[in-house]
VOZAZA-535047 format. One record per residue: residue number from 1; residue in three letters; x, y, z of N, C-alpha, C in turn. Coordinates in Angstrom, 3 decimals. Each point is the difference from the previous one (the first is absolute). Example, Ala and Ser with C-alpha at 12.3 -4.5 7.8 and 13.67 -1.06 7.14 Angstrom:
BEGIN
NODE,n,res,n.east,n.north,n.up,ca.east,ca.north,ca.up,c.east,c.north,c.up
NODE,1,ALA,13.190,-5.690,7.800,-0.890,1.190,0.000,0.900,1.200,0.000
NODE,2,SER,-0.350,1.050,-0.720,0.820,1.190,0.060,-0.770,1.090,0.730
REM end
This chain:
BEGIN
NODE,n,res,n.east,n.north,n.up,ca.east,ca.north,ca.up,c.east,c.north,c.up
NODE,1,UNK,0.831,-1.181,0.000,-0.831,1.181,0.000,0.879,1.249,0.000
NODE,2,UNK,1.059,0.094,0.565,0.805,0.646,0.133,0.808,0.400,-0.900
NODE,3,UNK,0.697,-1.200,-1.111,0.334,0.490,-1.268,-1.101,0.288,-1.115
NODE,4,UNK,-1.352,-0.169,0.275,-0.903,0.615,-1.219,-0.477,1.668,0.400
NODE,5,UNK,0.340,0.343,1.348,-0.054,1.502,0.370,1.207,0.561,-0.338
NODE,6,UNK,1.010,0.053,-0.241,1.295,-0.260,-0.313,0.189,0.413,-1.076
NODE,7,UNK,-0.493,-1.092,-0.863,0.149,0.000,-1.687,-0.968,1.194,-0.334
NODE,8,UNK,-1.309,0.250,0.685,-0.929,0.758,-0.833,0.543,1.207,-0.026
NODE,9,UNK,0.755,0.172,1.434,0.379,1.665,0.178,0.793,0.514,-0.853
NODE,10,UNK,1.011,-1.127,-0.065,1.339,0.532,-0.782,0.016,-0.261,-1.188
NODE,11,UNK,-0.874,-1.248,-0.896,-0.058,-0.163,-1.438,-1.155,0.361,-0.691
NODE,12,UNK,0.466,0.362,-1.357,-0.932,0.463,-0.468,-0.651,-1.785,-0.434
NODE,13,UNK,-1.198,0.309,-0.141,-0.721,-1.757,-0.284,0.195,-0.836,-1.201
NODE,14,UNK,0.452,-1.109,0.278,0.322,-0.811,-1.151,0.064,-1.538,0.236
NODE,15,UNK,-0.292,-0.968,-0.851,-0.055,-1.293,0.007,1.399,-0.236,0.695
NODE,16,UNK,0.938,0.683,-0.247,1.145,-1.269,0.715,0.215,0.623,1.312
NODE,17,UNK,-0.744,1.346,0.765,-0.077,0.137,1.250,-0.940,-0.837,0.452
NODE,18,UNK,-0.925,-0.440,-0.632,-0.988,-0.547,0.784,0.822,-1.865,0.020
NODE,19,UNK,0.951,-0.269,-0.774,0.193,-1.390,0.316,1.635,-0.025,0.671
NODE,20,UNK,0.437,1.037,0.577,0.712,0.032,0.886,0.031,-0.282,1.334
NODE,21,UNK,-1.623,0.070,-0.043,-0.954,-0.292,1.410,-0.279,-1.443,0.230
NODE,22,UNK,0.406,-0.912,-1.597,-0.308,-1.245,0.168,-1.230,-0.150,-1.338
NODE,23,UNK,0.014,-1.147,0.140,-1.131,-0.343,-1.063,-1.810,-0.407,0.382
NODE,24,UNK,-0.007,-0.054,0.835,-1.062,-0.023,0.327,-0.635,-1.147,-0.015
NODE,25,UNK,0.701,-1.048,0.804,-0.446,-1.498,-0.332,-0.050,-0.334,1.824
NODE,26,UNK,0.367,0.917,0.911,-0.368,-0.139,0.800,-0.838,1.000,1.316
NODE,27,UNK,-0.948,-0.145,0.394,-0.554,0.982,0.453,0.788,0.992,0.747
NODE,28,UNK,1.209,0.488,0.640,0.587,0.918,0.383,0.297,0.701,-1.798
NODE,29,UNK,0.476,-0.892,-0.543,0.902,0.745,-1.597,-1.654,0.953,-0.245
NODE,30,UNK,-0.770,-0.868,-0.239,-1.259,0.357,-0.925,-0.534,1.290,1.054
NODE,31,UNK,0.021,-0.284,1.331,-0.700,1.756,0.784,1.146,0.956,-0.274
NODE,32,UNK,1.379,-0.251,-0.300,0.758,1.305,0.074,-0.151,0.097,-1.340
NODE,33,UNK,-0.157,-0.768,-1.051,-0.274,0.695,-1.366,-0.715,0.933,-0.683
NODE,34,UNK,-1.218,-1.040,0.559,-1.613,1.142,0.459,0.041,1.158,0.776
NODE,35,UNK,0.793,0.484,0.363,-0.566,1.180,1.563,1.451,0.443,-1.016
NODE,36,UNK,1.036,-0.419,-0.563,1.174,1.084,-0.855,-1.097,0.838,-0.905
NODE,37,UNK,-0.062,-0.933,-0.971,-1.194,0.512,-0.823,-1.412,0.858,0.086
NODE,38,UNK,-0.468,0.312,1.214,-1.018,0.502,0.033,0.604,1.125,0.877
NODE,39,UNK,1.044,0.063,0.866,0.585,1.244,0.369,1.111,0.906,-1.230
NODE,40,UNK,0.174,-0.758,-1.173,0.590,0.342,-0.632,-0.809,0.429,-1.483
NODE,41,UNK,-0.871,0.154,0.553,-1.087,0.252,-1.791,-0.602,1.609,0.462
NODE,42,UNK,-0.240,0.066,-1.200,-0.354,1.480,-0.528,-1.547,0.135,-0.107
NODE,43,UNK,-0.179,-1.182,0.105,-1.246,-0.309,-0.386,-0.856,-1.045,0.272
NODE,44,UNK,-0.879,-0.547,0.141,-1.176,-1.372,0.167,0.756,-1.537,-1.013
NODE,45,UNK,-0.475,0.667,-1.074,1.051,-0.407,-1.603,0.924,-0.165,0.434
NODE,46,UNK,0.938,1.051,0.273,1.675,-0.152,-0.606,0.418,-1.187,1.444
NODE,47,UNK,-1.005,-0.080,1.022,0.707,-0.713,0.779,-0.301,-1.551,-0.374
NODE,48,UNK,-1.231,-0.083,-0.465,-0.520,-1.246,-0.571,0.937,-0.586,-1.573
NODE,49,UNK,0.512,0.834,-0.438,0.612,-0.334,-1.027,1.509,-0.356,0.221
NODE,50,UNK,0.410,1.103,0.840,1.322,-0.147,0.681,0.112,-1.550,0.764
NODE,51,UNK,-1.065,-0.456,0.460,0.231,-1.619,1.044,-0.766,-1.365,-0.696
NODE,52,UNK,-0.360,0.245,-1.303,-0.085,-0.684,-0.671,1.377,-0.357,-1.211
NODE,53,UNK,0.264,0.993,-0.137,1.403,0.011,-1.400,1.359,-0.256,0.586
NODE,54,UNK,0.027,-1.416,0.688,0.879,-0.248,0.566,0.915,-1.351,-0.008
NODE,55,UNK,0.849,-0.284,-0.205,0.271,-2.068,0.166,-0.399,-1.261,0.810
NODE,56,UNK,-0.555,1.124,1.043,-0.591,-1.175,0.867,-1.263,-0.346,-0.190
NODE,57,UNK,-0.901,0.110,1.844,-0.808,-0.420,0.060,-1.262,1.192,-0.483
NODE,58,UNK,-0.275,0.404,-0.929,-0.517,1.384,-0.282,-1.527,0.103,0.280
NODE,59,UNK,-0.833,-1.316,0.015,-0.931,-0.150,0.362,-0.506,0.769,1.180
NODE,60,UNK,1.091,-1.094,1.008,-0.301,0.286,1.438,0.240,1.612,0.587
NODE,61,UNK,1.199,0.448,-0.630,0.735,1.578,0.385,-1.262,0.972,-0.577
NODE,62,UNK,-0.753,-0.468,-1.206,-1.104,0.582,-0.347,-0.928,0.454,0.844
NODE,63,UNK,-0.231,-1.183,0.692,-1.310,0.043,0.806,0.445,0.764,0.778
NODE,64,UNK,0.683,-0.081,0.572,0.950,-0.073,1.664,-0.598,2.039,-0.224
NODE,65,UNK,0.901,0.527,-1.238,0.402,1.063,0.054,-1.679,0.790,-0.451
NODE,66,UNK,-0.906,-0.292,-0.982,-1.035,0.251,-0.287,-0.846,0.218,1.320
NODE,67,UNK,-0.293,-1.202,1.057,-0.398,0.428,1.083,0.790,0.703,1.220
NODE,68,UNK,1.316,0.413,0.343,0.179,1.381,0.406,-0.161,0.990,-0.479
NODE,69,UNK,-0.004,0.074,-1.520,-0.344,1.212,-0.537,-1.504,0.321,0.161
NODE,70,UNK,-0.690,-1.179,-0.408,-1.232,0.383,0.041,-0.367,0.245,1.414
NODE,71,UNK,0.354,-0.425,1.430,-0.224,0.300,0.930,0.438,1.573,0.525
NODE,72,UNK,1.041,0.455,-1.096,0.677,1.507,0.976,-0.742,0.996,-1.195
NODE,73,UNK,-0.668,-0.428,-1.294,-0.244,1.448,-0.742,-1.579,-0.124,-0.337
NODE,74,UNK,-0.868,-1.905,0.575,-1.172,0.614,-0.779,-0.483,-0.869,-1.198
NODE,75,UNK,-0.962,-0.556,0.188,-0.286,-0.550,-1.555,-0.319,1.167,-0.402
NODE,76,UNK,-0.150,0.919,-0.416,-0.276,1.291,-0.989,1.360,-0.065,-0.727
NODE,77,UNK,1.139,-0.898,0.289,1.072,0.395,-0.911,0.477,-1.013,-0.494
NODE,78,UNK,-1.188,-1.090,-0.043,0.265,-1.296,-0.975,-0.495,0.097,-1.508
NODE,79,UNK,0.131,-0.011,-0.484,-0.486,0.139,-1.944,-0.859,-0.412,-0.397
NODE,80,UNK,-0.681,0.479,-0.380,-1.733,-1.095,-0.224,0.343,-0.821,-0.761
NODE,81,UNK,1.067,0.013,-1.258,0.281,-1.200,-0.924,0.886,-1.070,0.727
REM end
């Protein structure tokens, strides 16, 4: 948890920050991927896209990160499509 607060502050967001954190095949890898990604997005999207476009487990970092986001901004900032 500690290196995905870490990474968000100091990098700008990108697939190989997010698998520096690990791949996401195990539930510690997959919550710090998710919570990098959703502290590290610009956006609802960019964080959902950011923890999906990844080598690992992208599924899971998906979800993971979709519901903190969606928990801190709001379904009003999910996409109707």
């Amino acid at each position: 948890m500690d290196g995905a607060r870490e990474a968000a502050a100091k990098n700008a967001p990108s697939a190989e920050h997010v698998e520096t954190l690990g791949g996401g095949w195990v539930a510690e890898e997959a919550l710090a991927c998710g919570l990098y990604c959703a502290l590290a997005a610009e956006s609802f999207e960019d964080g959902i896209v950011l923890a999906v476009n990844h080598g690992g487990n992208s599924h899971s970092t998906g979800a993971i990160a979709g519901s903190i986001l969606g928990a801190l901004l709001g379904a009003s900032v999910i996409p109707e499509r």
